[in-house]
KOLKOLFI-171678 format. One record per residue (C-alpha): residue in one letter; x, y, z. Coordinates in Angstrom, 1 decimal, always signed. Layout:
# KOLKOLFI-171678
  residu      px      py      pz
       A       X       Y       Z
...
***
This chain:
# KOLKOLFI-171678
  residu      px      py      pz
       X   -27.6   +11.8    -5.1
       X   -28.6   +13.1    -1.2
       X   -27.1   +11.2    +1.7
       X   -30.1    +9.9    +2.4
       X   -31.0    +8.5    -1.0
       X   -27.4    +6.9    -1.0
       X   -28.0    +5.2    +2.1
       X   -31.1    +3.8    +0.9
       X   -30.1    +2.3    -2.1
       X   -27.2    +1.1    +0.0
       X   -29.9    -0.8    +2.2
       X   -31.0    -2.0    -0.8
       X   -28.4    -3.7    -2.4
       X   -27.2    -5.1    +0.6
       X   -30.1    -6.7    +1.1
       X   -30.2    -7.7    -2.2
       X   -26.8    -9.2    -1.6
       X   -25.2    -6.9    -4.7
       X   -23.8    -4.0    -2.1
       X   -20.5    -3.0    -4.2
       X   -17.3    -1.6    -1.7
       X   -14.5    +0.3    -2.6
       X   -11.2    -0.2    -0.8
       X    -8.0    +1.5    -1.8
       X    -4.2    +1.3    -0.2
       X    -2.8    +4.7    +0.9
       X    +0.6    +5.1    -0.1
       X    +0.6    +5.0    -4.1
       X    -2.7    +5.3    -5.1
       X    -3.9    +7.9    -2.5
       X    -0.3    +9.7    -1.6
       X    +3.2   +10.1    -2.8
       X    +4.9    +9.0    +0.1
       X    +6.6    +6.6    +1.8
       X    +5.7    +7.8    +5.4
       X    +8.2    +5.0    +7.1
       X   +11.0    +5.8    +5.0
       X   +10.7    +9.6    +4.9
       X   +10.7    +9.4    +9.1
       X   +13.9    +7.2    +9.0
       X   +15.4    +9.3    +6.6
       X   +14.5   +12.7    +8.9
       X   +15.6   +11.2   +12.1
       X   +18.3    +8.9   +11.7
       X   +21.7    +9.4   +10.2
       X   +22.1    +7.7    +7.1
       X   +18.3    +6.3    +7.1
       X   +17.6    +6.6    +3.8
       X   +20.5    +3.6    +3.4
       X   +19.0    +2.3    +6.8
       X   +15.5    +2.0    +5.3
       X   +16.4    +0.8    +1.8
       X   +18.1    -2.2    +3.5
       X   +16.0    -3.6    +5.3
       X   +13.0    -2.8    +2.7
       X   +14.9    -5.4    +1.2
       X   +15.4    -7.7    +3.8
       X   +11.6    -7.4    +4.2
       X   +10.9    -8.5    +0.8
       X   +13.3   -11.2    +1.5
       X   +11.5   -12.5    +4.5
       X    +8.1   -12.0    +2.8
       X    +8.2   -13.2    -0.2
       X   +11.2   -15.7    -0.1
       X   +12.2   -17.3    +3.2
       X    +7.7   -16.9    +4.1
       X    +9.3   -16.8    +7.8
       X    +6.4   -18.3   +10.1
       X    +4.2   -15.1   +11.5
       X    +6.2   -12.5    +9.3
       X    +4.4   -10.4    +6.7
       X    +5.4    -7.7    +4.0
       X    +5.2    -4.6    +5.5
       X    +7.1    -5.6    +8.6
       X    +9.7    -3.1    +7.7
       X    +7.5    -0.8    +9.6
       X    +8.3    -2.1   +12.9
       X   +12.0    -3.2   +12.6
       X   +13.0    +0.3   +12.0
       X   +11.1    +1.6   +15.2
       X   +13.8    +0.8   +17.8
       X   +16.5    +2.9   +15.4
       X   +13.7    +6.1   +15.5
       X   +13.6    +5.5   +19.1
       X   +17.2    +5.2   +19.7
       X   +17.7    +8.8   +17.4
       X   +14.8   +10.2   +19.7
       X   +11.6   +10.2   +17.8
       X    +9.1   +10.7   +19.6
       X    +4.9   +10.2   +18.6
       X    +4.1   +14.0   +18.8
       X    +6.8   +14.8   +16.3
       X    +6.0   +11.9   +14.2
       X    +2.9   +13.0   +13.9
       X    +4.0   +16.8   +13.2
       X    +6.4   +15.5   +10.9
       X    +3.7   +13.4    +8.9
       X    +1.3   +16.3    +8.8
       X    +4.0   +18.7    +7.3
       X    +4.9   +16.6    +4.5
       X    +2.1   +15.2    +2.6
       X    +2.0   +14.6    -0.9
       X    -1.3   +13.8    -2.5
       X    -1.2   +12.2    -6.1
       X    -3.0   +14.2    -8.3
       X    -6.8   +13.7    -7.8
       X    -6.8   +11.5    -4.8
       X    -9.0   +14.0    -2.5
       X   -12.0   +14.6    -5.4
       X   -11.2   +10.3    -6.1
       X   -11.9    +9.6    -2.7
       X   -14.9   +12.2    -2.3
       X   -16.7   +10.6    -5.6
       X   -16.2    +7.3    -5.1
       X   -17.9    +7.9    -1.4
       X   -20.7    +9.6    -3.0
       X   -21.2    +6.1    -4.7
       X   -20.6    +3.0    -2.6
       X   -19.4    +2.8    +0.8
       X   -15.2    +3.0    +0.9
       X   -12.2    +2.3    +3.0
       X    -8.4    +2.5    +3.2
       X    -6.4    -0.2    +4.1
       X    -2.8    +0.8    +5.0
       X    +0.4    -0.5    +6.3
       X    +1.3    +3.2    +7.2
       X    +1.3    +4.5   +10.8
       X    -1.8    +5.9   +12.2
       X    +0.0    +9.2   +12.7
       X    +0.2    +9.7    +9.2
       X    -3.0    +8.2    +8.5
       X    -4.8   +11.0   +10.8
       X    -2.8   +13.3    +9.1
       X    -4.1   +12.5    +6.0
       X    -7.7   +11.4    +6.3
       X    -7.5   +15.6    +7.7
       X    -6.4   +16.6    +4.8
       X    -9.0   +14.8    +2.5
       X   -11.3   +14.9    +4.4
       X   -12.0   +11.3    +5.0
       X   -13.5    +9.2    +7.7
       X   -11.1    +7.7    +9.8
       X   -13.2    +5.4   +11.4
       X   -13.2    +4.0    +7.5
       X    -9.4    +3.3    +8.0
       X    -6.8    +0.2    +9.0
       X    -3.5    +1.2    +9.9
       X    -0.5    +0.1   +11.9
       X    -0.9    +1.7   +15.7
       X    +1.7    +3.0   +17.3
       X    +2.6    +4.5   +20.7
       X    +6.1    +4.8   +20.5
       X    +6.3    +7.0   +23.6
       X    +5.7    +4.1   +26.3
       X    +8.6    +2.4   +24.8
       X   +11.3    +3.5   +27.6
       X   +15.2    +2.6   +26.5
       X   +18.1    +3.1   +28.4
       X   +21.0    +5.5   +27.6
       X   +23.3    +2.3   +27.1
       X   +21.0    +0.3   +24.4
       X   +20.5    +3.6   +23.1
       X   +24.3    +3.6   +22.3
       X   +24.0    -0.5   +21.1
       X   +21.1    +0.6   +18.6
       X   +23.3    +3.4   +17.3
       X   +26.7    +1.0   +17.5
       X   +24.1    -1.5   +15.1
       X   +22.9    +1.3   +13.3
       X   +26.2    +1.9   +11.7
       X   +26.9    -1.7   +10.7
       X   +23.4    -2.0    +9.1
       X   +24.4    +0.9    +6.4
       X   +27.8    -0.6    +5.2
       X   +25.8    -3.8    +4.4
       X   +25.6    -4.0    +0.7
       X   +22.0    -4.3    -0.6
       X   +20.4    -7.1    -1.5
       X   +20.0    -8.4    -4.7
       X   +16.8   -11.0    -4.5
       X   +17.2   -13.1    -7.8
       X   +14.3   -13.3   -10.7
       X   +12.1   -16.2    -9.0
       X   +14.3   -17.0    -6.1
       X   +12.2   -19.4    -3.8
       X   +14.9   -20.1    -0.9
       X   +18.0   -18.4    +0.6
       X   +20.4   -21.1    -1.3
       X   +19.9   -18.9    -4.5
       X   +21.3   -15.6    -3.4
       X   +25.1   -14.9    -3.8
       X   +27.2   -15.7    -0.3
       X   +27.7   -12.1    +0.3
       X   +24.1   -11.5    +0.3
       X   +23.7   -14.6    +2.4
       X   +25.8   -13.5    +4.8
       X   +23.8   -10.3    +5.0
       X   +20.6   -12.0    +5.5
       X   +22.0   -13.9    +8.2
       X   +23.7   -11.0    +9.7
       X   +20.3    -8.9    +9.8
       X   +18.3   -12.1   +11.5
       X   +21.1   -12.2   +14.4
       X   +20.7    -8.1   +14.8
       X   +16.8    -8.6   +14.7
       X   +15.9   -11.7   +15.9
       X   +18.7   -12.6   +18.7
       X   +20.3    -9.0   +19.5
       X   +17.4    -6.4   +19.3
       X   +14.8    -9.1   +20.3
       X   +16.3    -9.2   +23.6
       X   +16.3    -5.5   +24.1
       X   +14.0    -3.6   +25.8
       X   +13.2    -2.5   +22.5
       X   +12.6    -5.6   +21.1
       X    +9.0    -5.1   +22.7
       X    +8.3    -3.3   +19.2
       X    +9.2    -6.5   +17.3
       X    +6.4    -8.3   +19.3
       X    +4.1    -5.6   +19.8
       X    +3.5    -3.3   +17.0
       X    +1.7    -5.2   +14.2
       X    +1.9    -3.5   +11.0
       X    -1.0    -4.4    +8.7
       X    +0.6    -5.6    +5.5
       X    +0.0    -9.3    +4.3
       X    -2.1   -11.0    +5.7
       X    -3.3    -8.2    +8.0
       X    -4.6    -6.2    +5.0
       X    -6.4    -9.5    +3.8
       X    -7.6    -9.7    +7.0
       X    -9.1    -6.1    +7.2
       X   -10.4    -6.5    +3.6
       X   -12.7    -9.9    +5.2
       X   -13.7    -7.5    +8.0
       X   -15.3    -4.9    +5.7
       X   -17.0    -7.8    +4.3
       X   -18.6    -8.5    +7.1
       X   -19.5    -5.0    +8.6
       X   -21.2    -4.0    +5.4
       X   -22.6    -7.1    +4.4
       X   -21.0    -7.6    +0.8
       X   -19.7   -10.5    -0.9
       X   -15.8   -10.3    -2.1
       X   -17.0   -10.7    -5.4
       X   -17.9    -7.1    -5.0
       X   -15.4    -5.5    -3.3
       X   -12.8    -3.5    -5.4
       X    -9.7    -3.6    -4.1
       X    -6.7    -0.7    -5.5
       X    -3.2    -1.7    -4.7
       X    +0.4    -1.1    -5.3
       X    +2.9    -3.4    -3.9
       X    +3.9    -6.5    -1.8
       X    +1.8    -5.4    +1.4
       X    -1.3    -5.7    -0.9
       X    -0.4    -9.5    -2.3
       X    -2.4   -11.1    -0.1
       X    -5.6    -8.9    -0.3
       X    -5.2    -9.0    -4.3
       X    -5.4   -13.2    -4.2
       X    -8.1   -12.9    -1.4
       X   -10.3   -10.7    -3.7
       X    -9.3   -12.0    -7.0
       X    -9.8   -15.7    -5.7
       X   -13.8   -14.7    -4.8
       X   -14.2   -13.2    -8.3
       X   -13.5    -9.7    -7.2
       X   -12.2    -6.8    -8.8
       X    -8.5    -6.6    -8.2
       X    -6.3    -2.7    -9.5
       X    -3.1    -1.9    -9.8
       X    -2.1    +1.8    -9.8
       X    +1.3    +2.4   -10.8
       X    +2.5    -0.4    -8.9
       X    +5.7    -2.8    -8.4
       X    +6.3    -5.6   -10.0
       X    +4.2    -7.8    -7.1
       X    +1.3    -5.8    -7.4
       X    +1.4    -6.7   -11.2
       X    +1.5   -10.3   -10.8
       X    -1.5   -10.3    -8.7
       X    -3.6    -7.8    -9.6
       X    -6.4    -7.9   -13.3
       X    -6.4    -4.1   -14.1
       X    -2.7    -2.6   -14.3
       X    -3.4    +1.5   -14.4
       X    -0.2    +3.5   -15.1
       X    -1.2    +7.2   -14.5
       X    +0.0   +10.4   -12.7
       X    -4.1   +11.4   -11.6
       X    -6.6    +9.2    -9.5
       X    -9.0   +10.1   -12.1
       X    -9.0    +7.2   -13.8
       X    -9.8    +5.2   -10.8
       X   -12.7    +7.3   -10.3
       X   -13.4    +6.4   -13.8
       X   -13.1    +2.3   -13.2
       X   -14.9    +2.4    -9.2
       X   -18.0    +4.1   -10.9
       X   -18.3    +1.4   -13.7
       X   -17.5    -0.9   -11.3
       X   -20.6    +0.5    -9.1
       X   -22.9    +0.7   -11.7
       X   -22.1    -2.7   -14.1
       X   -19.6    -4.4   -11.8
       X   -16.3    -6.1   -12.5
       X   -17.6    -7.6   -16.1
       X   -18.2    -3.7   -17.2
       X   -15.2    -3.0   -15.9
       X   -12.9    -5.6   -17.9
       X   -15.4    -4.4   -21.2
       X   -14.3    -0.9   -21.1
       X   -10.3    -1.8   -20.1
       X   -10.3    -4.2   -23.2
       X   -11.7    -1.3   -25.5
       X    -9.9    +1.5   -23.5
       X   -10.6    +4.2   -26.3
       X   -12.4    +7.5   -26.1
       X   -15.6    +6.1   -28.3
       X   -16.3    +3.3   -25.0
       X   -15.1    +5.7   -22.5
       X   -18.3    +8.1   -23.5
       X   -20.3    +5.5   -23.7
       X   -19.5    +3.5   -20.5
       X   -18.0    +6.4   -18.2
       X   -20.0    +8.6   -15.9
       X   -20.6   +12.0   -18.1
       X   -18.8   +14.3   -15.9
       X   -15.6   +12.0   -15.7
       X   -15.0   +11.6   -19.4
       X   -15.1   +15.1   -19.5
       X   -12.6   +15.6   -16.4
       X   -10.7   +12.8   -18.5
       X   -10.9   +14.9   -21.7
       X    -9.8   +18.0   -19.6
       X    -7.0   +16.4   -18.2
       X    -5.9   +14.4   -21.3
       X    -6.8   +15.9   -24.3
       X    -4.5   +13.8   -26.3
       X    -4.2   +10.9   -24.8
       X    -5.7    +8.9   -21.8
       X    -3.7    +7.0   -19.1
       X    -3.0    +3.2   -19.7
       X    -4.7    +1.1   -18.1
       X    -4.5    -2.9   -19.9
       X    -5.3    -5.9   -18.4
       X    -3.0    -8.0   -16.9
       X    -2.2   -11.6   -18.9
       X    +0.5   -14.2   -19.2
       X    +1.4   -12.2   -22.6
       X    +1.6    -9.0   -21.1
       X    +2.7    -9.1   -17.6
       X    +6.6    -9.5   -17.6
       X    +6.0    -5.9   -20.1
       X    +3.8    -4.5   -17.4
       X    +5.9    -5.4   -14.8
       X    +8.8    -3.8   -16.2
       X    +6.8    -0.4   -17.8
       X    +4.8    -0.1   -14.1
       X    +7.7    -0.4   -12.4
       X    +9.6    +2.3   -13.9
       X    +6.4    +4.4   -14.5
       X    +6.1    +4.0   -10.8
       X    +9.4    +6.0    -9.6
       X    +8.7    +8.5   -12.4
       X    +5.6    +8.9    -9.9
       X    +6.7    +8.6    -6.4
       X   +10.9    +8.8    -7.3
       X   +13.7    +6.5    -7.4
       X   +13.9    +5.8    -3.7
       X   +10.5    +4.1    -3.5
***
């Protein structure tokens, strides 16, 4: 199909009010990595340990304590004052970021297909120097993009609270890591130690850093996980003049809970790919594959049939409906690529989820690696 004949059917089904969109996170179903934590790991000693800790604590605010104005993904910004006190700077986070992609199999041709088809976007909590980076490199509109901004340069810290962040620094890594119990729904069902590190990490971040100079990043860098990704998703709504119930939406982890229950909610098509165990327990299609293929597979049925093909061909997900249902250049790229066996991809139910949360999960770092 020509550009132009793309944009007029696109006029069309807008006005028809059946305009299908395509939105996708970035890290996990477009790229390998975690941006955030491969920049902490780079510039700050022991920031792989740094990182993992207060991923946790993240998870712990997000998901557990629901602390008023805080949202998943806000791990992005409490690590920013220790990359500013090791001397990051923007320029070399961006040449940093640029040096070390690592596309998942497929994502470029994925993204360049599924463009061809419907109008598409990426919604990502990862900075927008990696995010430039990596729109370059598949060649994908950035002005289609959400991303956490960031101008760490104007952030100017003195030589003494460069020494405090450090001092903090090296009390943050001896923390033991959190353990967040199965279904915790408050503090009061964590073991004391781990209470006492939670408490320890809101003085540091709330009461210490907060009255720094750096603390500026606390209140001024606003990552878009959460509710900020739901946020973006209700924006492309609006700009292109879809309803949610025909908006695909691929995720893979806690920043993508709220955009999952947005779309789902409004009868939406809702995709994990290879994601953690929140991404399971919000998301309809669970998709446990090394290639992007298979999302080019399900965003072209989706296009053409909408979410009820969609959940037709995932409950018969078997070569006979695949050559029947599946665009016929994709089922041969499938049959190329998996001559044996394709992907799973299963829908997500109360019989099947605890399985799929486990089997995801670990098919995830089999993907990405252990640290993610």
């Amino acid at each position: 199909m020509t550009a132009v004949a793309l944009q007029l059917e696109q006029r069309t089904l807008q006005a028809e009010g059946t305009q299908r969109v395509f939105i996708t996170d970035c890290e996990g179903p477009i790229s390998k990595n975690d941006n955030a934590y491969e920049l902490t790991e780079r510039f700050v000693p022991n920031g792989d340990t740094l990182f993992a800790l207060i991923s946790k604590y993240d998870d712990v605010q997000a998901d557990v304590v629901k602390k008023p104005g805080y949202k998943a993904g806000d791990t992005l910004k409490l690590v920013l004052p220790f990359l500013r006190a090791f001397g990051a700077t923007d320029e070399e986070i961006e040449k940093f970021s640029a040096r070390n992609i690592l596309l998942v199999p497929g994502a470029k041709e994925t993204l360049q297909f599924v463009r061809s088809v419907m109008p598409s976007f990426i919604v990502s909590t990862s900075y927008q120097q990696y995010i430039q980076a990596l729109c370059s490199a598949v060649d994908f509109p950035l002005e289609n993009v959400y991303c956490t901004e960031l101008n760490l340069d104007k952030y100017k810290i003195s030589k003494e609270e460069r020494r405090e962040l450090k001092r903090l620094e090296e009390e943050i890594v001896t923390m033991p890591m959190i353990k967040i119990p199965e279904n915790a729904i408050s503090i009061s069902g964590f073991s004391e130690r781990d209470r006492q590190t939670i408490q320890r990490l809101d003085e540091i971040f709330w009461k210490k850093i907060s009255s720094m100079e750096s603390g500026r990043m606390l209140r001024e860098v606003n990552p878009i996980g959460g509710f900020e990704k739901a946020n973006a998703v209700k924006d492309i709504v609006k700009k292109t003049g879809c309803k949610l119930c025909n908006v695909m939406y691929v995720g893979d982890s806690i920043t993508d809970v709220q955009s999952f229950q947005l779309v789902r909610k409004n009868h939406g098509l809702t995709v994990s790919f290879n994601g953690n165990s929140y991404a399971i327990r919000e998301a309809e299609v669970a998709v446990l594959s090394e290639n992007t293929v298979v999302i080019s597979v399900l965003a072209d049925v989706f296009h053409r049939l909408g979410k009820d093909g969609v959940v037709q061909l995932v409950k018969d997900w078997r070569r006979p409906a695949l050559k029947k249902t599946a665009d016929p250049a994709l089922y041969e790229r499938m049959l190329e690529l998996y001559p044996k066996s394709f992907p799973r991809v299963e829908l997500i139910t109360s019989n099947n989820k605890e399985r799929l949360m486990k089997e995801s999960t670990a098919f995830r770092k089999t993907v990405r690696g252990e640290a993610i």
